[in-house]
Phi, psi and omega in degrees: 000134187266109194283049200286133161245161180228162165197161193192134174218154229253297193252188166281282171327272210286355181268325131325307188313101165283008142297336164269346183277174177309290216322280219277356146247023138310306181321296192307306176322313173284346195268286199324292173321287210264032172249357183251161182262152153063002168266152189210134179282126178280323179204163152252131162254155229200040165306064224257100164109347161308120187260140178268002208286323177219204180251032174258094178207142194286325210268329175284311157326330174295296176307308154247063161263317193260358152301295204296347209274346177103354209266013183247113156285321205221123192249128146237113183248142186301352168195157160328286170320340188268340154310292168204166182249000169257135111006315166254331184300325178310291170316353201227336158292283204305351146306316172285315201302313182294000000 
């Protein structure tokens, strides 16, 4: 199974934070991926400075790029919000993710 994780912070301010930044929710991602059989990470995608309010963001465009190509099985992001803060926009990942 092909893993991707994603992450994302919004601010500067928030990337200090180390419970917020990528580096420290790649970690938790990883620790967790290597607590499992048969999963193998394909990419880390990376916003760094990304507002979650819609989906113009590079690494995630990236990300389902490489959804549609077949080359993702599986998307893991540390909490939901770090995908996105829309609603609709949420609904419209789980379309492609499916």
């Amino acid at each position: 199974m092909k893993i991707a994780i994603y992450a994302r912070v919004s601010t500067d301010g928030q990337a200090e934070i180390e419970c917020n930044s990528c580096e420290t929710q790649e970690s938790k991602i990883r620790s967790y991926i290597s607590s499992q059989d048969k999963m193998e990470i394909h990419k880390i995608y990376k916003d760094e400075g990304y507002t979650g309010a819609n989906t113009e963001r590079p690494a995630l465009q990236e990300m389902l790029g490489d959804i549609q190509q077949g080359k993702i099985n599986v998307v893991m992001s540390y909490k939901i919000d770090r995908l996105t803060r829309s609603p609709k926009d949420f609904y419209q990942l789980i379309e492609v993710f499916e």
